[in-house]
C-alpha positions in Angstrom: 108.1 102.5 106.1 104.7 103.4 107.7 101.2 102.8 107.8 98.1 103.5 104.7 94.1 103.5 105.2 93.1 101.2 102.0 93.5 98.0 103.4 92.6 98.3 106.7 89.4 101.0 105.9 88.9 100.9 101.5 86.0 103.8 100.8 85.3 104.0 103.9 87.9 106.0 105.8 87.2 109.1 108.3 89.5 111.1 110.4 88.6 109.4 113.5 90.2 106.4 112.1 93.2 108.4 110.6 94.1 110.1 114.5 93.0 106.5 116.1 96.1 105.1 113.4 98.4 107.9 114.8 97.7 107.0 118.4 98.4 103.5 117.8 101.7 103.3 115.9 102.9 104.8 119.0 101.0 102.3 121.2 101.7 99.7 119.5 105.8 100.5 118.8 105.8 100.9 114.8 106.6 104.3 115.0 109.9 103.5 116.9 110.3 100.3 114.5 110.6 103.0 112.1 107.0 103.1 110.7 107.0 106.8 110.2 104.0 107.3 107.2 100.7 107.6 108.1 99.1 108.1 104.3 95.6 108.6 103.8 94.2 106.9 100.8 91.3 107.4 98.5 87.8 109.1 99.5 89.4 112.1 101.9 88.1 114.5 99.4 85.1 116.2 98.7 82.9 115.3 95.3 83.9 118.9 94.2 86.9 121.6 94.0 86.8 124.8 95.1 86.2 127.8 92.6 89.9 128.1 92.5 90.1 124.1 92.0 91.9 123.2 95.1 91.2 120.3 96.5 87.9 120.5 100.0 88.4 117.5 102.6 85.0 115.8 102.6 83.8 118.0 105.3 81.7 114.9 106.9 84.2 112.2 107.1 87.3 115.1 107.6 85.4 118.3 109.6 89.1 119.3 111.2 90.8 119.3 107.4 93.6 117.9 106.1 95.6 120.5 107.4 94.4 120.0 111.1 95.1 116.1 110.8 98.6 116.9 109.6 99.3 118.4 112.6 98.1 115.7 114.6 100.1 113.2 112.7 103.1 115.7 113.0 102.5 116.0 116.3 102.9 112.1 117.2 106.3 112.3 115.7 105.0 111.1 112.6 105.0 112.1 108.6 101.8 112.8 107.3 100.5 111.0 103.7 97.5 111.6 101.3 96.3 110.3 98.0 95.3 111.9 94.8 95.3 110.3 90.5 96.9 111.7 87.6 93.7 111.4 85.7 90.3 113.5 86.1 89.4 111.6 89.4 90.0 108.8 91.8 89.5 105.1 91.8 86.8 106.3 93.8 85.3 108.7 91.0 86.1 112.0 93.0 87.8 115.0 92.1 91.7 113.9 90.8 94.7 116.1 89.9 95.1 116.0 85.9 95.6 119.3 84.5 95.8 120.6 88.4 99.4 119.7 89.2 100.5 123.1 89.9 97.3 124.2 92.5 97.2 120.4 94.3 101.4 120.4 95.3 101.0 123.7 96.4 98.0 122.9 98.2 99.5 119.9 99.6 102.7 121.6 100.7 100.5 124.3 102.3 99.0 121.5 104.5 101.9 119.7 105.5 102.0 116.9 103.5 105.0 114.5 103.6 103.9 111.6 100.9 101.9 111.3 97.7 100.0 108.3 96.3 100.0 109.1 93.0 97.1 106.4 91.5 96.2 106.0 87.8 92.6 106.1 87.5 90.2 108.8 85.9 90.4 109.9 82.3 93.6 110.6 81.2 92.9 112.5 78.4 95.1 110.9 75.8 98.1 111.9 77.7 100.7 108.5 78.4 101.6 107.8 81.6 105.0 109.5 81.7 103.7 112.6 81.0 101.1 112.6 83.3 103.4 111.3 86.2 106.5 113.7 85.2 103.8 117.0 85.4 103.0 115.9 89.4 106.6 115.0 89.7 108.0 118.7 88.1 105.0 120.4 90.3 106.4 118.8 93.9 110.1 119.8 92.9 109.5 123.2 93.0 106.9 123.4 96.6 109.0 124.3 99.5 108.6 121.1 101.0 110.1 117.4 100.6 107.4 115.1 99.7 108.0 112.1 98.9 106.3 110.6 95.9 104.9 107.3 95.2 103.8 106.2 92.0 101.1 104.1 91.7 100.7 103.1 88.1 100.3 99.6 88.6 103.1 98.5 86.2 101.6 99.2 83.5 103.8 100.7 81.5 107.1 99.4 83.3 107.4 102.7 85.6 110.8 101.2 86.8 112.3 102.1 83.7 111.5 106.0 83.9 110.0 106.3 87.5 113.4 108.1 88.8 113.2 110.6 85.8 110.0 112.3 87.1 110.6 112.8 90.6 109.4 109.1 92.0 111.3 107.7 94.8 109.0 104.6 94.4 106.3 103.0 91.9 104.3 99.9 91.9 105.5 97.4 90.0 102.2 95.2 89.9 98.4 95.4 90.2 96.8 95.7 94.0 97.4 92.9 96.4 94.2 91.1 98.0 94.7 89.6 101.2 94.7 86.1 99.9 97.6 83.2 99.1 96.8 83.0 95.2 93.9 84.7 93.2 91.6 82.2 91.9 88.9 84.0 89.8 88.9 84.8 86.8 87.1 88.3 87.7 89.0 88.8 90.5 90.7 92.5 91.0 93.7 91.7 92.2 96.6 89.8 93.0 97.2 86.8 95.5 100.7 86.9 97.4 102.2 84.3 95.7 101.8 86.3 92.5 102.9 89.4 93.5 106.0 87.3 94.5 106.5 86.1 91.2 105.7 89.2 88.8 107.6 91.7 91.1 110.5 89.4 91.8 111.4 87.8 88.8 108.9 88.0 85.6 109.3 91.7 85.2 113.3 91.2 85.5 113.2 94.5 87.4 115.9 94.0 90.3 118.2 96.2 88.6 116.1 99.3 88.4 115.8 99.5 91.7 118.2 101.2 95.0 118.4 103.8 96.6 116.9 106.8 95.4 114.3 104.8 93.7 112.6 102.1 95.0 109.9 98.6 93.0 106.9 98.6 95.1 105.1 95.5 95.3 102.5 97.2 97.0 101.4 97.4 100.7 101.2 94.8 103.1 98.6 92.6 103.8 99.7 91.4 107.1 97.0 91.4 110.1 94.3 91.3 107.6 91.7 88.5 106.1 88.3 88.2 105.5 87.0 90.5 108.2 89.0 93.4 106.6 87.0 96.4 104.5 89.0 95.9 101.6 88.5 92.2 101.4 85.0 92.6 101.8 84.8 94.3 98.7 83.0 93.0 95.7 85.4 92.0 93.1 87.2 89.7 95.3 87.1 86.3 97.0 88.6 86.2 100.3 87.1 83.6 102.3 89.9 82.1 104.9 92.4 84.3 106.4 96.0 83.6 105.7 97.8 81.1 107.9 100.4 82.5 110.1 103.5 80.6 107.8 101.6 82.9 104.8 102.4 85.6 106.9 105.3 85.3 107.5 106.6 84.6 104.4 105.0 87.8 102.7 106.6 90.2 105.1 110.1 87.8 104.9 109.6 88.5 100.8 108.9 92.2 101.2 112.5 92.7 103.6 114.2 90.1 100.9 112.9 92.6 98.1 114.2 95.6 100.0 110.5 96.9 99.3 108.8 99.7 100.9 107.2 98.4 104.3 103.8 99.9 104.5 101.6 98.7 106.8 97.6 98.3 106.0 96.1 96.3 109.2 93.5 97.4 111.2 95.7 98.9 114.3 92.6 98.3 116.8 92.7 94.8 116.2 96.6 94.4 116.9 97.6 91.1 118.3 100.1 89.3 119.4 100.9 87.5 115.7 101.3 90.4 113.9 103.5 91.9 116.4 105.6 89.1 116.2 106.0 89.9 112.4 105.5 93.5 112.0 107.8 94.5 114.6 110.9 91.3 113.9 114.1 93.7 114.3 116.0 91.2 111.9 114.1 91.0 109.4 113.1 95.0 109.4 117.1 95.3 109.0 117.4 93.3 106.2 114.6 95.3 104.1 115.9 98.7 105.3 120.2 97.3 104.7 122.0 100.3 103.0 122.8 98.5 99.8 119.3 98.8 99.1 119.5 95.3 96.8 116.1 93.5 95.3 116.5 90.0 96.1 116.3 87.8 93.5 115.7 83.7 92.6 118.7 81.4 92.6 117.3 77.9 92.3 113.6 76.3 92.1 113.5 72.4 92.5 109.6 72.0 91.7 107.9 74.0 94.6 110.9 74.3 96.6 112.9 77.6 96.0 116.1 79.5 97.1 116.3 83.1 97.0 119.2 86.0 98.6 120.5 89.5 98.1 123.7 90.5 99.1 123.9 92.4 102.6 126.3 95.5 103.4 129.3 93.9 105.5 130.0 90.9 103.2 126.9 89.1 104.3 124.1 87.8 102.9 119.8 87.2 103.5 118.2 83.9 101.7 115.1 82.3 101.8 113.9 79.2 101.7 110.6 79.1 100.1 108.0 76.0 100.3 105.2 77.0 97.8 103.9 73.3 98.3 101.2 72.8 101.1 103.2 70.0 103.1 106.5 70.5 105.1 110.0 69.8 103.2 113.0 69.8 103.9 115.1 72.9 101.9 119.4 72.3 101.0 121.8 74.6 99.5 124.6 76.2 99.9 126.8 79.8 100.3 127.7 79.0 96.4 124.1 78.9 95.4 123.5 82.0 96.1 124.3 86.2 96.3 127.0 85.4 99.3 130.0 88.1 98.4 132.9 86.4 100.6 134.5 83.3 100.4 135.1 81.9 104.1 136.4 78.6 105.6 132.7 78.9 107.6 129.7 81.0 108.0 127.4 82.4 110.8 123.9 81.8 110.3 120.8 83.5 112.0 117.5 82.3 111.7 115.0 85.9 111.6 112.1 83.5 112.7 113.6 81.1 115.4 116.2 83.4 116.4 118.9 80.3 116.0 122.5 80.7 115.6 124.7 78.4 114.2 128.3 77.8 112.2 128.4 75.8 108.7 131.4 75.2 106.4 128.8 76.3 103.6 125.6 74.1 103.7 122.6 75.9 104.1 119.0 74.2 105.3 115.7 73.9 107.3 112.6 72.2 107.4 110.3 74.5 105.8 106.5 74.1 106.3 103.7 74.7 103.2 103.4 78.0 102.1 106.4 79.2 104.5 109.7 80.3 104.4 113.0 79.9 106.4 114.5 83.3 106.1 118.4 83.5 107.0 121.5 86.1 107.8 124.0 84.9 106.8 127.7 86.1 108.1 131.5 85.0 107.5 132.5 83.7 110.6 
């Protein structure tokens, strides 16, 4: 769990707005929710490397150095996060880490860093993507320092299968999500939430690759953002209405249901009181972070309505009720439908979003409105 620049700040990011993220997880109670990485995306560096080809922070955008903001970050009880490519440079065409596995970990270890992004961009100089992943991954094995690292190869070449064998606790399992319901263009670069939902939960049949240890990313949420964002300003994309709050909603519901990494990407100095509500929702936060560490999975579709669940630790169970229609419905199944472990004469359930209790012999429903979700505990009584 935590917090990254790219959706919030793209190519544009500073160190003001790095500190001002620090200050604010506090503020704002992430940090105690237990969003604990701050992680610096693309565009820190300078558009060269030292003589000894070490990374330079860009010494504009980043005159205290990385080091320096580490500190800062460490300082607000916080792990510190940055970003480099296993090819010959960034998405951003600056200086990458292909061929300089050995000097960057060191380097990174040097400066306190807790969390690599590991992107796929840059030349890759005929090398597959396993090899170029495993070097980074041999390279932060031997640093004195945990560092967690995150593979971002976009799926590609199905990193779930191999993504624990070179050091990756997690890797993304699709291409980058746009802050949007459903991609429309053709040109577009990137994915809508709806179809992040589908590849990552059920086209890639990946659910079993993933646990503890070694986690499919979906890649980072896009809840507080919309139009007005710098990454949704960008170019390639179309993002002309922000999402409704039921969108919302179900995207972060989706993310806990797919025990996925939670890692924030809204602006922090426009928090509100709607994405408190979501970011912050104890109950669902447990659900994602539950010790079984299960990837949810699909267990009936009727046309646009859908039931989904993942076993819980404690013989319980979380399901959703998805409405991908645009009108409300009403949503029926029942504790044999889907991942529920024990058989009971009745069952407790807890609505994340209502905060209802209530007792069933089995049936399981709600009114779901378009584009949301009904996400449930559920608990032998």
């Amino acid at each position: 769990m935590g917090w990254n620049s790219w959706n919030a700040y793209s190519w544009t990011v500073i160190e003001e707005n790095v500190r001002d993220a620090a200050d604010m997880l506090v503020d704002t109670g992430m940090r105690d929710a237990g969003y604990e990485y701050l992680v610096v995306d693309d565009t820190w560096m300078a558009d060269s490397l030292t003589d000894d080809r070490e990374f330079r922070p860009d010494p504009e955008d980043f005159p205290s150095g990385i080091g320096d903001l580490a500190d800062y970050v460490h300082e607000k009880g916080l792990k510190f996060g940055i970003y480099s490519s296993a090819g010959t440079n960034t998405c951003a065409e600056l200086p990458a880490s292909l061929g300089l596995e050995d000097i960057h970990a060191e380097q990174f270890a040097q400066w306190g860093v807790d969390y690599l992004k590991y992107d796929n961009c840059g030349d890759h100089h005929g090398l597959d993507a396993r090899t170029r992943y495993e070097a980074m991954g041999t390279e932060l094995a031997a640093v004195d320092r945990d560092i967690v690292f995150s593979l971002c190869e976009w799926g590609n070449n199905e990193p779930w299968r191999w993504g624990r064998n070179v050091g990756g606790q997690l890797w993304r399992t699709t291409g980058d999500i746009i802050a949007k319901w459903e991609s429309s263009e053709k040109d577009e670069h990137g994915l809508g939430l709806v179809e992040i939902i589908d590849r990552h939960g059920h086209d890639h049949d990946i659910a079993g690759y993933h646990g503890p240890g070694g986690w499919n990313d979906p890649d980072m949420l896009q809840v507080g953002n919309g139009p007005g964002s710098i990454h949704s300003q960008d170019d390639s994309f179309h993002v002309e209405d922000p999402f409704t709050e039921a969108e919302q909603v179900t995207h972060f519901s989706f993310w806990c249901l797919f025990s996925a990494p939670l890692m924030a990407g809204n602006d922090l100095r426009d928090w509100d009181a709607q994405t408190e509500r979501i970011l912050l929702n104890e109950d669902a936060i447990a659900i994602d972070q539950d010790p079984l560490g299960i990837q949810g999975t699909r267990d009936a579709k009727r046309g646009d309505q859908e039931v989904w669940s993942k076993r819980l630790a404690g013989g319980e169970s979380a399901v959703i009720l998805f409405n991908r229609g645009t009108e409300p419905v009403d949503i029926e199944t029942d504790v044999d439908t889907v991942d529920q472990p024990i058989e009971a004469d009745a069952y407790t359930v807890h609505d994340v979003w209502t905060d209802e209790t209530w007792e069933t012999p089995g049936e399981l429903g709600a009114t779901v409105e378009g584009h949301g979700v009904a996400f449930l505990r559920v608990s032998p009584a």
